[in-house]
C-alpha positions in Angstrom: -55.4 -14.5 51.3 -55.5 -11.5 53.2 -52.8 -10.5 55.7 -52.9 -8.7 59.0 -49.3 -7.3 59.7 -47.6 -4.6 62.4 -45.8 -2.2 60.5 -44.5 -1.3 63.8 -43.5 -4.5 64.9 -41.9 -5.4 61.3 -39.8 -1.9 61.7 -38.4 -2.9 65.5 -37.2 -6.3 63.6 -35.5 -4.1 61.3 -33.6 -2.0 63.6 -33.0 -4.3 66.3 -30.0 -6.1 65.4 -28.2 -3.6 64.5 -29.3 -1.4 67.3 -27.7 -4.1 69.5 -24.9 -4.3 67.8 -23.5 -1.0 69.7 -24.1 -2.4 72.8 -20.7 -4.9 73.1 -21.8 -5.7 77.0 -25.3 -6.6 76.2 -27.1 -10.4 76.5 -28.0 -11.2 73.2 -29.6 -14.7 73.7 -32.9 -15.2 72.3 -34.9 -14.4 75.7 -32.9 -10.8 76.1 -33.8 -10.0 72.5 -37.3 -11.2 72.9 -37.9 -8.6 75.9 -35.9 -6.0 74.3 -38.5 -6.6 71.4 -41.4 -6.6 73.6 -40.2 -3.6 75.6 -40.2 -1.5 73.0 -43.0 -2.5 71.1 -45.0 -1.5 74.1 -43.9 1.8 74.1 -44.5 3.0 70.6 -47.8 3.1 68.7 -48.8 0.0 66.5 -49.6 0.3 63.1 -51.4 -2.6 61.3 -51.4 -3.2 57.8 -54.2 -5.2 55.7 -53.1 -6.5 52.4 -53.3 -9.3 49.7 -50.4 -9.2 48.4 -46.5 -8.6 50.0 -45.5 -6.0 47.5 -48.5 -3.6 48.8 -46.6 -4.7 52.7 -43.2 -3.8 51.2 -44.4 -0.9 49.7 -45.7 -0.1 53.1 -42.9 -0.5 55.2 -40.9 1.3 52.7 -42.5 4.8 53.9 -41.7 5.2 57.2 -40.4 8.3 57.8 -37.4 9.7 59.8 -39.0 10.8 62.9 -40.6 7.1 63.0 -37.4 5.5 62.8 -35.9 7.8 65.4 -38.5 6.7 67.8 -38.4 3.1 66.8 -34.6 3.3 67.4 -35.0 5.2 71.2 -37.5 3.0 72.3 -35.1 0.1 71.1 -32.2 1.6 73.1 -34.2 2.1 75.8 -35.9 -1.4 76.1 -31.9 -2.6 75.8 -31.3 -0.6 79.3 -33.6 -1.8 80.7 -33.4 -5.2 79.8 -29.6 -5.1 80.6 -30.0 -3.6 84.3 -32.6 -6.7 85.0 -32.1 -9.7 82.5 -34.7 -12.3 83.0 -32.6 -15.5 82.8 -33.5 -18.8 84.3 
């Protein structure tokens, strides 16, 4: 069965955590990370992935390149400002 995956989206759940580890008076619930997530996801370009099989996806995900993680990581810092200045909590 075929796959449709964001590469982008995969690489954001890669760097988040530990992105938001360096932020000690940041909200880390589940709804903060969420639009942290979504913050920055809208900010960088998506980049979909077909594939078959997960080792093609692995492969994949294995090339990103510096400059792409760099970017990944800003828009991930910045989404975490912003989230923190205006946290959307019931």
């Amino acid at each position: 069965m075929y796959k449709l995956r964001n590469y982008s989206e995969e690489a954001v759940d890669n760097l988040l955590d530990t992105v938001l580890s360096k932020y000690d008076n940041t909200c880390k619930c589940e709804k903060c990370k969420l639009d942290i997530k979504a913050y920055a996801l809208n900010s960088i370009t998506p980049k979909y992935v077909v594939s078959d099989k997960g080792e093609i996806y692995t492969r994949a995900l294995n090339e990103i390149n510096k400059q792409e993680v760099v970017n990944i990581t800003e828009a991930i810092m910045k989404a975490i400002e912003i989230v923190s200045s205006n946290p959307k909590h019931d």
